[in-house]
N, C-alpha and C positions, 0 to 999 in steps of 0.2 A: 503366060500369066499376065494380068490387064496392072497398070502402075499409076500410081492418084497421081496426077498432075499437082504441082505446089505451087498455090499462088504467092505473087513477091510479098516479100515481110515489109508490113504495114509498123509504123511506128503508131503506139497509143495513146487513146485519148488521156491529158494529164487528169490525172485521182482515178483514173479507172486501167491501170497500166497493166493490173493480172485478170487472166482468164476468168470467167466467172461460170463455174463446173456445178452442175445442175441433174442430180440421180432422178430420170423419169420411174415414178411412180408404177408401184405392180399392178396396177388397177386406175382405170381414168372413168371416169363419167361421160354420159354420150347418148344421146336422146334419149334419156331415161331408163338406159341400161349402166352396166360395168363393163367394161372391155378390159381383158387382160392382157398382161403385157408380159408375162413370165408364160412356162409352162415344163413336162418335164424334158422338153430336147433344147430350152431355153428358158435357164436358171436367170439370167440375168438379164432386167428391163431394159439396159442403157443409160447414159446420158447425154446431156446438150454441154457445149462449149461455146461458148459468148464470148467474142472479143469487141475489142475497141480501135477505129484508126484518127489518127491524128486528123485528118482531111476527111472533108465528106465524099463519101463514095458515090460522086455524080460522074455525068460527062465521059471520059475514057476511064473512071475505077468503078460506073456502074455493076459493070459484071461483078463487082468482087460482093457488091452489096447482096448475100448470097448466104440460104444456111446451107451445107451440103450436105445429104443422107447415105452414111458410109454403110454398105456391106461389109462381107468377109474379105471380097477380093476388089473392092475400089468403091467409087460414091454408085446408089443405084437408084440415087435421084437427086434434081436440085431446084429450088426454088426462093426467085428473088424474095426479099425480107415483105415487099410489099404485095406478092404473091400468097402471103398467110393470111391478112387480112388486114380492114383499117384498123388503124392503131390510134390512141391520145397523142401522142407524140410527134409526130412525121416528120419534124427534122431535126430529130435527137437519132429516129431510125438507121439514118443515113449514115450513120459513122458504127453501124455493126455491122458484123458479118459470125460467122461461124460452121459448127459441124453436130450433126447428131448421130450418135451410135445407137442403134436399137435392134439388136439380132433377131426378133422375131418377125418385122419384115419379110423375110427370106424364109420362112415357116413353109414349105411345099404344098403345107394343107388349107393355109390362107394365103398364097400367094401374095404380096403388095407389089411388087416390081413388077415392071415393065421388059418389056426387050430392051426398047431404047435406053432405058436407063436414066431418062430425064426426069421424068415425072410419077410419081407414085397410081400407083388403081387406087381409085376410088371408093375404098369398105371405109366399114366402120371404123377399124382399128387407125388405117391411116389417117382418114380424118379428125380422128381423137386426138391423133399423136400433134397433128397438122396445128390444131387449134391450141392444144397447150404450149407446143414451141412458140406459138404469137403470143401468148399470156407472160412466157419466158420473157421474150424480148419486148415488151410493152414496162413489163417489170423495170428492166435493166433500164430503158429509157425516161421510165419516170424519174429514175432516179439522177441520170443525168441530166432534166430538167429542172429538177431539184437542186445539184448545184449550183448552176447557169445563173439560176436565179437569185442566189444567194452571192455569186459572185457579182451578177451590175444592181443588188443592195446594195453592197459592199462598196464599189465603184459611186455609186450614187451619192453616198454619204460621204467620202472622199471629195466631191467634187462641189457638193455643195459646204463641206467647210471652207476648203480654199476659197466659194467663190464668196463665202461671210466673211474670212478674215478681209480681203478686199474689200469689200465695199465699208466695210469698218475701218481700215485705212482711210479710203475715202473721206468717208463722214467725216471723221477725226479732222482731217487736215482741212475739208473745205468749213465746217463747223467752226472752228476754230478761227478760219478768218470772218464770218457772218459776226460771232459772239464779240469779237475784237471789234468791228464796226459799229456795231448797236450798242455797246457799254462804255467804248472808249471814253474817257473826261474831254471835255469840251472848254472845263474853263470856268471861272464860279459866272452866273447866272448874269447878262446885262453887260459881259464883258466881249470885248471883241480883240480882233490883233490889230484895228485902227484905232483903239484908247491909248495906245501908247504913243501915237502923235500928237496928244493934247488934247485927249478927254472928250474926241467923236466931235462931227458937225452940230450945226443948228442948222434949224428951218428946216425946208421939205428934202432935201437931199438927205443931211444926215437922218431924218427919219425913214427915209428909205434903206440907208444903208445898215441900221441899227435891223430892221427888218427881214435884211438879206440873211445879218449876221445869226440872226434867232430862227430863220425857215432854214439856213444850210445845215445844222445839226441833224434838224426833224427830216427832210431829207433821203440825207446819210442812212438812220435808222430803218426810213418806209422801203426804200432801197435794199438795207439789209435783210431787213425780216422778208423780202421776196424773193431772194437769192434762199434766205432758209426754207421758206415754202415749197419753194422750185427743187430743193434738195431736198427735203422731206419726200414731197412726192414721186424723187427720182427713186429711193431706195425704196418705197412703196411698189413701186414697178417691177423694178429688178425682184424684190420678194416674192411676187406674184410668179414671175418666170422662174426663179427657182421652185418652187412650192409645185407647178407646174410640173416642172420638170425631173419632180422627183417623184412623180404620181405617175 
Protein backbone atom coordinates (compact mmCIF):
# COMPACT_ATOMS: atom_id res chain seq x y z
CA UNK A 1 0.00 0.00 0.00
CA UNK A 2 1.60 3.48 -1.40
CA UNK A 3 1.80 6.27 1.90
CA UNK A 4 1.51 10.39 1.14
CA UNK A 5 4.63 11.68 2.12
CA UNK A 6 4.17 14.87 4.90
CA UNK A 7 5.55 17.95 4.08
CA UNK A 8 7.30 19.85 7.27
CA UNK A 9 4.62 21.86 9.21
CA UNK A 10 4.74 25.44 7.92
CA UNK A 11 3.94 28.12 10.44
CA UNK A 12 0.99 30.57 9.04
CA UNK A 13 0.69 33.56 7.48
CA UNK A 14 -0.64 36.16 10.50
CA UNK A 15 -4.90 36.91 9.86
CA UNK A 16 -4.85 33.88 7.73
CA UNK A 17 -3.72 31.09 10.42
CA UNK A 18 -6.87 28.50 9.57
CA UNK A 19 -7.28 26.32 6.42
CA UNK A 20 -9.49 27.79 4.15
CA UNK A 21 -11.86 24.60 2.93
CA UNK A 22 -13.52 25.05 -0.26
CA UNK A 23 -16.64 22.31 -1.53
CA UNK A 24 -15.84 22.04 -5.39
CA UNK A 25 -18.90 22.43 -7.13
CA UNK A 26 -21.26 19.38 -8.87
CA UNK A 27 -21.13 20.96 -12.02
CA UNK A 28 -18.20 23.49 -13.57
CA UNK A 29 -18.31 25.40 -16.64
CA UNK A 30 -15.92 24.67 -19.42
CA UNK A 31 -16.01 25.72 -23.16
CA UNK A 32 -19.38 26.04 -23.16
CA UNK A 33 -20.28 22.90 -21.73
CA UNK A 34 -21.07 21.64 -17.91
CA UNK A 35 -18.77 19.04 -16.65
CA UNK A 36 -19.75 16.93 -13.88
CA UNK A 37 -18.21 16.45 -11.06
CA UNK A 38 -20.54 13.74 -9.05
CA UNK A 39 -22.06 10.69 -10.57
CA UNK A 40 -23.53 7.53 -9.22
CA UNK A 41 -20.22 5.55 -8.25
CA UNK A 42 -19.08 9.17 -6.97
CA UNK A 43 -21.61 10.94 -4.69
CA UNK A 44 -19.23 13.36 -3.72
CA UNK A 45 -17.49 16.45 -5.85
CA UNK A 46 -14.48 16.97 -3.27
CA UNK A 47 -12.79 19.91 -2.02
CA UNK A 48 -9.75 22.13 -1.98
CA UNK A 49 -7.62 23.04 1.29
CA UNK A 50 -5.81 26.32 1.15
CA UNK A 51 -3.12 27.09 3.40
CA UNK A 52 -0.86 29.66 4.46
CA UNK A 53 3.19 29.83 5.32
CA UNK A 54 4.73 32.36 7.31
CA UNK A 55 7.71 32.55 4.59
CA UNK A 56 7.56 32.62 0.92
CA UNK A 57 7.90 29.41 -0.47
CA UNK A 58 11.14 30.40 -2.70
CA UNK A 59 14.50 29.07 -2.92
CA UNK A 60 14.87 25.51 -1.04
CA UNK A 61 10.51 25.74 0.25
CA UNK A 62 9.84 26.13 -3.57
CA UNK A 63 8.67 22.54 -3.76
CA UNK A 64 6.27 23.06 -1.09
CA UNK A 65 4.77 25.98 -3.16
CA UNK A 66 2.49 22.99 -4.42
CA UNK A 67 -1.56 22.02 -4.52
CA UNK A 68 -1.41 18.13 -4.40
CA UNK A 69 -4.26 15.95 -6.14
CA UNK A 70 -5.17 13.28 -3.55
CA UNK A 71 -6.68 9.86 -4.69
CA UNK A 72 -7.99 6.96 -2.60
CA UNK A 73 -4.49 5.61 -1.98
CA UNK A 74 -1.93 8.73 -2.16
CA UNK A 75 -1.50 12.25 -4.30
CA UNK A 76 -2.19 11.26 -8.21
CA UNK A 77 -0.87 14.39 -9.28
CA UNK A 78 0.83 17.57 -8.47
CA UNK A 79 1.32 20.93 -9.70
CA UNK A 80 3.27 24.07 -8.67
CA UNK A 81 0.74 26.93 -7.65
CA UNK A 82 2.17 28.74 -10.71
CA UNK A 83 1.62 25.69 -12.89
CA UNK A 84 -2.37 26.64 -12.89
CA UNK A 85 -1.95 29.78 -14.44
CA UNK A 86 -1.13 33.50 -14.29
CA UNK A 87 -2.52 34.86 -11.39
CA UNK A 88 -3.16 39.13 -10.16
CA UNK A 89 -1.31 38.39 -7.29
CA UNK A 90 2.15 36.70 -7.80
CA UNK A 91 3.64 37.48 -4.69
CA UNK A 92 0.75 36.89 -2.30
CA UNK A 93 1.03 33.24 -4.48
CA UNK A 94 3.94 32.43 -2.97
CA UNK A 95 3.05 31.74 0.69
CA UNK A 96 0.17 29.07 -0.49
CA UNK A 97 0.23 25.77 -0.90
CA UNK A 98 -2.42 23.00 -0.45
CA UNK A 99 -4.37 19.79 -1.40
CA UNK A 100 -7.52 18.87 -3.51
CA UNK A 101 -9.78 15.83 -2.95
CA UNK A 102 -11.85 15.06 -6.03
CA UNK A 103 -12.87 11.18 -6.25
CA UNK A 104 -14.02 11.22 -9.71
CA UNK A 105 -10.56 11.68 -11.12
CA UNK A 106 -10.04 8.02 -10.66
CA UNK A 107 -13.56 7.24 -12.49
CA UNK A 108 -12.19 4.12 -14.88
CA UNK A 109 -14.57 5.50 -17.54
CA UNK A 110 -12.77 8.84 -17.75
CA UNK A 111 -9.53 8.05 -16.53
CA UNK A 112 -7.62 11.54 -15.42
CA UNK A 113 -4.48 9.90 -13.84
CA UNK A 114 -1.46 9.11 -15.07
CA UNK A 115 0.98 6.07 -14.28
CA UNK A 116 3.42 8.58 -13.13
CA UNK A 117 1.20 10.17 -10.91
CA UNK A 118 2.50 13.55 -11.50
CA UNK A 119 0.58 15.22 -13.58
CA UNK A 120 -3.10 15.01 -14.56
CA UNK A 121 -4.55 13.79 -18.56
CA UNK A 122 -5.45 16.40 -20.22
CA UNK A 123 -9.89 16.16 -20.55
CA UNK A 124 -12.10 18.26 -19.92
CA UNK A 125 -12.92 17.54 -16.45
CA UNK A 126 -9.33 17.97 -15.29
CA UNK A 127 -8.92 21.08 -16.88
CA UNK A 128 -12.06 22.52 -15.47
CA UNK A 129 -11.04 21.18 -12.10
CA UNK A 130 -7.41 22.79 -13.11
CA UNK A 131 -8.83 26.19 -13.71
CA UNK A 132 -11.20 26.62 -10.87
CA UNK A 133 -8.40 25.65 -8.18
CA UNK A 134 -6.49 28.86 -9.86
CA UNK A 135 -9.75 31.03 -9.21
CA UNK A 136 -9.50 29.33 -5.51
CA UNK A 137 -6.27 30.58 -5.01
CA UNK A 138 -6.23 33.85 -6.83
CA UNK A 139 -9.31 34.45 -4.32
CA UNK A 140 -7.29 33.52 -1.24
CA UNK A 141 -4.56 36.03 -2.62
CA UNK A 142 -6.40 38.85 -3.23
CA UNK A 143 -7.31 38.83 -0.28
CA UNK A 144 -4.07 38.76 1.33
CA UNK A 145 -3.25 41.68 -0.73
CA UNK A 146 -5.87 43.28 0.50
CA UNK A 147 -4.56 43.27 4.02
CA UNK A 148 -0.94 44.06 2.98
CA UNK A 149 -2.29 46.92 1.85
CA UNK A 150 -4.11 48.09 4.58
CA UNK A 151 -1.54 47.25 6.74
CA UNK A 152 1.62 49.94 5.08
CA UNK A 153 -1.90 52.54 5.08
CA UNK A 154 -1.75 51.91 8.39
CA UNK A 155 2.08 52.03 8.73
CA UNK A 156 2.04 55.23 6.45
CA UNK A 157 -0.32 57.19 8.61
CA UNK A 158 1.76 56.19 11.68
CA UNK A 159 4.82 57.52 10.22
CA UNK A 160 3.68 60.58 8.82
CA UNK A 161 2.26 61.70 12.28
CA UNK A 162 5.41 61.15 14.00
CA UNK A 163 7.11 62.78 11.42
CA UNK A 164 4.33 66.13 11.79
CA UNK A 165 4.68 66.14 15.52
CA UNK A 166 8.37 66.77 14.68
CA UNK A 167 8.67 69.12 12.50
CA UNK A 168 5.95 70.99 14.68
CA UNK A 169 8.54 70.73 17.56
CA UNK A 170 10.76 72.20 15.28
CA UNK A 171 8.82 75.19 13.99
CA UNK A 172 7.82 75.91 17.51
CA UNK A 173 11.35 76.22 18.88
CA UNK A 174 13.11 77.70 15.93
CA UNK A 175 9.89 80.13 15.45
CA UNK A 176 9.99 81.25 18.47
CA UNK A 177 13.44 82.49 18.38
CA UNK A 178 12.88 84.30 14.66
CA UNK A 179 9.60 86.10 16.44
CA UNK A 180 11.88 86.92 19.65
CA UNK A 181 14.43 88.72 17.29
CA UNK A 182 12.09 90.63 15.07
CA UNK A 183 9.70 92.02 18.08
CA UNK A 184 12.08 92.32 20.70
CA UNK A 185 11.93 96.31 22.23
CA UNK A 186 14.92 98.07 21.26
CA UNK A 187 14.40 100.98 23.34
CA UNK A 188 12.03 104.17 22.90
CA UNK A 189 12.84 105.57 19.51
CA UNK A 190 16.38 108.06 19.05
CA UNK A 191 17.71 106.38 22.20
CA UNK A 192 20.88 104.42 22.24
CA UNK A 193 23.08 102.64 25.06
CA UNK A 194 25.69 105.70 24.32
CA UNK A 195 23.01 108.44 25.69
CA UNK A 196 23.89 107.44 28.92
CA UNK A 197 27.39 108.90 28.69
CA UNK A 198 26.07 112.37 28.21
CA UNK A 199 23.48 112.67 25.61
CA UNK A 200 25.56 111.03 22.31
CA UNK A 201 28.29 113.10 20.29
CA UNK A 202 28.13 116.02 17.96
CA UNK A 203 29.47 116.56 14.59
CA UNK A 204 30.13 113.83 12.00
CA UNK A 205 31.05 111.03 14.31
CA UNK A 206 28.20 111.23 16.69
CA UNK A 207 26.05 111.33 13.56
CA UNK A 208 27.35 108.32 12.47
CA UNK A 209 27.03 106.67 15.54
CA UNK A 210 23.39 107.62 16.08
CA UNK A 211 23.05 105.86 12.57
CA UNK A 212 24.78 102.77 13.37
CA UNK A 213 22.37 102.78 16.47
CA UNK A 214 18.87 103.10 14.22
CA UNK A 215 20.47 100.50 11.06
CA UNK A 216 21.47 97.79 13.97
CA UNK A 217 17.69 97.13 15.09
CA UNK A 218 16.46 97.21 11.18
CA UNK A 219 19.23 94.62 10.72
CA UNK A 220 18.47 92.29 13.49
CA UNK A 221 14.73 92.21 11.94
CA UNK A 222 15.93 91.67 7.93
CA UNK A 223 18.14 88.95 9.34
CA UNK A 224 15.21 87.60 11.28
CA UNK A 225 12.58 87.50 8.82
CA UNK A 226 15.29 85.40 6.66
CA UNK A 227 15.88 82.87 9.03
CA UNK A 228 11.92 82.71 9.07
CA UNK A 229 11.76 82.48 5.31
CA UNK A 230 14.53 79.86 5.20
CA UNK A 231 12.16 78.02 7.77
CA UNK A 232 9.16 78.43 6.10
CA UNK A 233 10.58 76.92 3.20
CA UNK A 234 12.22 74.22 5.10
CA UNK A 235 8.88 72.79 6.36
CA UNK A 236 7.51 73.42 2.90
CA UNK A 237 10.02 70.74 1.62
CA UNK A 238 9.91 68.31 4.26
CA UNK A 239 5.72 68.59 3.42
CA UNK A 240 6.38 67.81 0.04
CA UNK A 241 8.34 64.50 0.88
CA UNK A 242 6.13 63.48 3.24
CA UNK A 243 2.83 63.99 0.88
CA UNK A 244 5.14 62.06 -1.40
CA UNK A 245 5.77 59.65 0.46
CA UNK A 246 2.47 58.73 1.40
CA UNK A 247 1.32 58.41 -2.19
Amino acid sequence: MLHRLTAPKLDPKEGFESPVIVEIPAEMPHDGDKIAFTNDKFPYPGRLVLKTSKDPLRSALATLNTIDFIGEVGVIGSYRVHELGATRFSGQVEFLYGECECPILEDPDHDCVKNDRQKLHETDRSNALLEWVREQVETLAEQMETKNQQERKAQDLKNTSALNEMLNRWKDRFMNQVWTEMFAGQGPAGTSGGDKGGGGGTGKGGKEKDGDDEKRPRDRKVAARRRGSRAFRACLFLGRITIRSIR
